[in-house]
KOLGURO-388444 format. One record per atom (N, C-alpha, C, CB): residue in one letter; chain; atom name; x, y, z. Coordinates in nm, 3 decimals. Glycine has a CB too. Layout:
N
- type/mol/atom/c1/c2/c3
- A/A/CA/X/Y/Z
...
END
This chain:
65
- type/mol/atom/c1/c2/c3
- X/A/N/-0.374/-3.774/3.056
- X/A/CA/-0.490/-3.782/3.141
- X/A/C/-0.489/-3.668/3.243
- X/A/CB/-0.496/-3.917/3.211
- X/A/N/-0.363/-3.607/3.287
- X/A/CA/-0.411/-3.496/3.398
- X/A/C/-0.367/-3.438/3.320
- X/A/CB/-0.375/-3.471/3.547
- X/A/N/-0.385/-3.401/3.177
- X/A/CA/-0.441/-3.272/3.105
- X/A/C/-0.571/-3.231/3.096
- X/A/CB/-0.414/-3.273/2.985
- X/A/N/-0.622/-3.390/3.085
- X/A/CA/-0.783/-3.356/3.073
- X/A/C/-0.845/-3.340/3.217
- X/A/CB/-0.870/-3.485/2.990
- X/A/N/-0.802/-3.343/3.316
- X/A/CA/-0.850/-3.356/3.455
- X/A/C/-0.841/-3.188/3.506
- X/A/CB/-0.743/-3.477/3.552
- X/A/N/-0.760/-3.151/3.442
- X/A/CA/-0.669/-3.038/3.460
- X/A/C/-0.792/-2.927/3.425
- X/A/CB/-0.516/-3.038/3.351
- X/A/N/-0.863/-2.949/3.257
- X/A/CA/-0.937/-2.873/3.179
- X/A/C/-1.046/-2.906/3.335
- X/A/CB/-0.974/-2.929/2.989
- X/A/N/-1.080/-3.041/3.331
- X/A/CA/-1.208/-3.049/3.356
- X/A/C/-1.241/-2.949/3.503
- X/A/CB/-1.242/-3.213/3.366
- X/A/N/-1.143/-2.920/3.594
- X/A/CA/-1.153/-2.875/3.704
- X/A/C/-1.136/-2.732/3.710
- X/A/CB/-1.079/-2.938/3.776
- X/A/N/-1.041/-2.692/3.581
- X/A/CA/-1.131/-2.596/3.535
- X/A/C/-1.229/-2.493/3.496
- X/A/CB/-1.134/-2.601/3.530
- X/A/N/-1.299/-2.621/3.405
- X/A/CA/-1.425/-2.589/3.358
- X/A/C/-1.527/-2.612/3.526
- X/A/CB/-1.467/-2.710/3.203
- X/A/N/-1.490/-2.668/3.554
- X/A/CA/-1.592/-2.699/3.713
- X/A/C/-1.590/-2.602/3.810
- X/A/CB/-1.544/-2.829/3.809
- X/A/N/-1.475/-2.542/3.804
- X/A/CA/-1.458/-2.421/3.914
- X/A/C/-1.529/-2.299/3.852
- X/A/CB/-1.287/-2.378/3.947
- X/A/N/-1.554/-2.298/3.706
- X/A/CA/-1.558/-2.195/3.644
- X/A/C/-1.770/-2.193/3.664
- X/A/CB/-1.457/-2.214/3.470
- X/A/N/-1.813/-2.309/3.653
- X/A/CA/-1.935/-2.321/3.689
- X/A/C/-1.999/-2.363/3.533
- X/A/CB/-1.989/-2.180/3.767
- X/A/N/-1.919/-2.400/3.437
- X/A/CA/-1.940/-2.403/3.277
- X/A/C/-1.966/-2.522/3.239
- X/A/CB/-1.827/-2.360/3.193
- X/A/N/-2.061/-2.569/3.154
- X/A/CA/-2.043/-2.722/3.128
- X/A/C/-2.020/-2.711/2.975
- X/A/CB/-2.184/-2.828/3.175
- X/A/N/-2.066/-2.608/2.881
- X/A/CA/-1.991/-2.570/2.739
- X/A/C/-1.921/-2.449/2.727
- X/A/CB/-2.084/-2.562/2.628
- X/A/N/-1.809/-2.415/2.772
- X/A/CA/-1.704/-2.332/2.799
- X/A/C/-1.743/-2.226/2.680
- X/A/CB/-1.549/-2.408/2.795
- X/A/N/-1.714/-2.249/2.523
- X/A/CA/-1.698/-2.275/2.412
- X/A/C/-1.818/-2.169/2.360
- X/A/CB/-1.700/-2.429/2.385
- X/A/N/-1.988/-2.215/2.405
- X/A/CA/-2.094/-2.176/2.391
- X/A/C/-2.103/-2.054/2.508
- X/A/CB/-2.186/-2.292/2.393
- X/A/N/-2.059/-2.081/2.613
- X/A/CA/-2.105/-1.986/2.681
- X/A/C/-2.001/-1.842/2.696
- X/A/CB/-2.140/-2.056/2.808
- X/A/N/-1.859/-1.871/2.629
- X/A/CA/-1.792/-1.725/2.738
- X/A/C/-1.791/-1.652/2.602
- X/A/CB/-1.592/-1.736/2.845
- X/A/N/-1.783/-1.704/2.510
- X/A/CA/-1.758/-1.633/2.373
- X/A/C/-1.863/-1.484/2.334
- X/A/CB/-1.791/-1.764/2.250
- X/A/N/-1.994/-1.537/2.349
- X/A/CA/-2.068/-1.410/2.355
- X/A/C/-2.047/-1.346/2.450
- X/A/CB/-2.190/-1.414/2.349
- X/A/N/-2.014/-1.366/2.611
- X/A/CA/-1.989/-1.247/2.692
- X/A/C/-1.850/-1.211/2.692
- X/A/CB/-2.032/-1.264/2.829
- X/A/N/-1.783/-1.255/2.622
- X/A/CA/-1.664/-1.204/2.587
- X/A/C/-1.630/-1.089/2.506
- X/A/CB/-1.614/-1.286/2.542
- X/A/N/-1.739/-1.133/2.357
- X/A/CA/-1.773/-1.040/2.258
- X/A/C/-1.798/-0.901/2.345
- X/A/CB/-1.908/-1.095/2.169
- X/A/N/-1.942/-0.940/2.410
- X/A/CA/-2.023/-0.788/2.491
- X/A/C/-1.933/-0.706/2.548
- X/A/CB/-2.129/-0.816/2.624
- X/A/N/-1.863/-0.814/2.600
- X/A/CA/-1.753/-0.757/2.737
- X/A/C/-1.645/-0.616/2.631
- X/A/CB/-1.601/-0.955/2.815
- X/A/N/-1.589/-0.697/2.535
- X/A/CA/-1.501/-0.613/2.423
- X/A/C/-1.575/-0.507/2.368
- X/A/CB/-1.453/-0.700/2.299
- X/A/N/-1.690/-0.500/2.313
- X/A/CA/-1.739/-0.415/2.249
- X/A/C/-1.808/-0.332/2.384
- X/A/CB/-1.827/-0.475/2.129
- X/A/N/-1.816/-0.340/2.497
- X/A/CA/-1.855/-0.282/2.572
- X/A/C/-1.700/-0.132/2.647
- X/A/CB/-1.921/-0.415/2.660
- X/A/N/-1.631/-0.246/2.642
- X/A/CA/-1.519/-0.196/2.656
- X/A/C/-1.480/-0.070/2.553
- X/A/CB/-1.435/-0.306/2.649
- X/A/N/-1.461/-0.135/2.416
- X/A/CA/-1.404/-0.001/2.320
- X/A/C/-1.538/0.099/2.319
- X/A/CB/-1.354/-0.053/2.127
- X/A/N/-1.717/0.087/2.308
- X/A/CA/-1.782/0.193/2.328
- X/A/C/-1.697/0.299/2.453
- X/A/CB/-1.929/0.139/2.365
- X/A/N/-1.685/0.235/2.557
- X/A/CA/-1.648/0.344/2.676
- X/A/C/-1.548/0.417/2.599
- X/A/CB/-1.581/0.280/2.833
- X/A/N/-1.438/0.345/2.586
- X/A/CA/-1.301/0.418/2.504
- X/A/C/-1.415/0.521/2.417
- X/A/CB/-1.174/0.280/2.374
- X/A/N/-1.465/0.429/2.316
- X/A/CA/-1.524/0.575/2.242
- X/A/C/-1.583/0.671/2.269
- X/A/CB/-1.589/0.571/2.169
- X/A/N/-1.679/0.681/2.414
- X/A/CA/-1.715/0.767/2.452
- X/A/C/-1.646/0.856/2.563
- X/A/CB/-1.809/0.728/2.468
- X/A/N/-1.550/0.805/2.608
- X/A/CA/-1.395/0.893/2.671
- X/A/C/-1.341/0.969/2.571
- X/A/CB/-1.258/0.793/2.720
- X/A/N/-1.335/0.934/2.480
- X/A/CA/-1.201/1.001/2.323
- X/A/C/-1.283/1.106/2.312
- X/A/CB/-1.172/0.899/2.125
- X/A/N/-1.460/1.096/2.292
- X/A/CA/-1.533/1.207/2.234
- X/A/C/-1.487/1.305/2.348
- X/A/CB/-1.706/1.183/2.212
- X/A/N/-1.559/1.266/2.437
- X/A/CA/-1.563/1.396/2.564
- X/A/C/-1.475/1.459/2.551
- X/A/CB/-1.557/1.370/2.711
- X/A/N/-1.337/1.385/2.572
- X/A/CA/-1.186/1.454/2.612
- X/A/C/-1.180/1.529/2.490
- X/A/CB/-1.039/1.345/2.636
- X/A/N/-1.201/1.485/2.344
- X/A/CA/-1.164/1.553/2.235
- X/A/C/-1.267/1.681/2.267
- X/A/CB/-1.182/1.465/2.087
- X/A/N/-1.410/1.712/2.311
- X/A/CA/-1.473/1.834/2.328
- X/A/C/-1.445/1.909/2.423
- X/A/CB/-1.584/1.826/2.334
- X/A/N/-1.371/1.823/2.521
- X/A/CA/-1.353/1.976/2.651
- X/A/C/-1.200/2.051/2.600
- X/A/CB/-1.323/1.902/2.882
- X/A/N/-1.131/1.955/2.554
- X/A/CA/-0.984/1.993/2.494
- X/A/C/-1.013/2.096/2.376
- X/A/CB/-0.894/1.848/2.430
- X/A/N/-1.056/2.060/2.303
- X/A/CA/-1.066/2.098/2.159
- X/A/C/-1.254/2.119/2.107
- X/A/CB/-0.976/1.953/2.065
- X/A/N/-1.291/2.262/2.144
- X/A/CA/-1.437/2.280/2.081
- X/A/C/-1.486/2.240/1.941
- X/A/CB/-1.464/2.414/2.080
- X/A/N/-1.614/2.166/1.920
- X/A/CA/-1.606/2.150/1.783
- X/A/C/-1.609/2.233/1.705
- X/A/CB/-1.674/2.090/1.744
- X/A/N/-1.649/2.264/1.570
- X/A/CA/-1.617/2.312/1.500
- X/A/C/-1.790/2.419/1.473
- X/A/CB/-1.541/2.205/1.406
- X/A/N/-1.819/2.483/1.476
- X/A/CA/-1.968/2.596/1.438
- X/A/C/-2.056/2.515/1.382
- X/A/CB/-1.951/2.733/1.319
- X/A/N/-2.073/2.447/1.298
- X/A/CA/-2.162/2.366/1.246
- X/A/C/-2.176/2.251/1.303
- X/A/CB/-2.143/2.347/1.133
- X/A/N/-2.141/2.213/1.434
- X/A/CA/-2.164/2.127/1.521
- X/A/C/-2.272/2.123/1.609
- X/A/CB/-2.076/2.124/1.578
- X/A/N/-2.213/2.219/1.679
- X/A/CA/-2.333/2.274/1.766
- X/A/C/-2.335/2.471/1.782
- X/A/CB/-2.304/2.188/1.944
- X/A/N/-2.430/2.486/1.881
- X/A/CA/-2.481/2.620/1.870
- X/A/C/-2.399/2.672/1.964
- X/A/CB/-2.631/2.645/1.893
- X/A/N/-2.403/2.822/1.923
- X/A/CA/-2.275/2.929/2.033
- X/A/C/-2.385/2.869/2.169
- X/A/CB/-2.267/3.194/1.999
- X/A/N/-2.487/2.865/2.222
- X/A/CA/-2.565/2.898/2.319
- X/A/C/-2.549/2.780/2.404
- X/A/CB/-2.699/2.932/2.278
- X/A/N/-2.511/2.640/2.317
- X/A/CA/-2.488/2.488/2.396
- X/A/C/-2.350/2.514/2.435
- X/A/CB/-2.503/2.330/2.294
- X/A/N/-2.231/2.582/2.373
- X/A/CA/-2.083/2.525/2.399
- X/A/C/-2.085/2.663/2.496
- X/A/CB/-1.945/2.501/2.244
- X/A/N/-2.136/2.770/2.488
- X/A/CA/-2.118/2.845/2.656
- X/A/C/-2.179/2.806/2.736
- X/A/CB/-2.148/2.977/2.685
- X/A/N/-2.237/2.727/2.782
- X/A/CA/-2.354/2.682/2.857
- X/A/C/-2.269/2.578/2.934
- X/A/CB/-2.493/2.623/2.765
- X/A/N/-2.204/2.478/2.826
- X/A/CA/-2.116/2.357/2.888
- X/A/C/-1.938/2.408/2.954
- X/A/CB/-2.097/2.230/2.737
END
């Protein structure tokens, strides 16, 4: 019984009445929000480190940046 008292106060502090239904999708967003950034950190760092390759972009964009 103060296992379940335990959850329930919990779930009450948390402001949730279906834990289950509600954190799972902002959990999802939260993750996939997360690795986009990563992916859009890796790109950058990989272009200021390392220019792409000529058929990427134009001599006139990568002197410019």
């Amino acid at each position: 019984m103060a296992f379940d008292l335990g959850t329930a106060s919990v779930h009450a502090s948390r402001g949730l009445e279906e834990p289950s239904h509600d954190v799972l999708p902002e959990l999802l967003l939260a993750v996939l929000a997360i690795g986009l950034l990563l992916e859009i950190s890796m790109q950058l760092s990989s272009q200021t480190l390392n220019p792409p390759a000529k058929g990427h972009y134009s001599s006139e964009n990568s002197s410019e940046v």
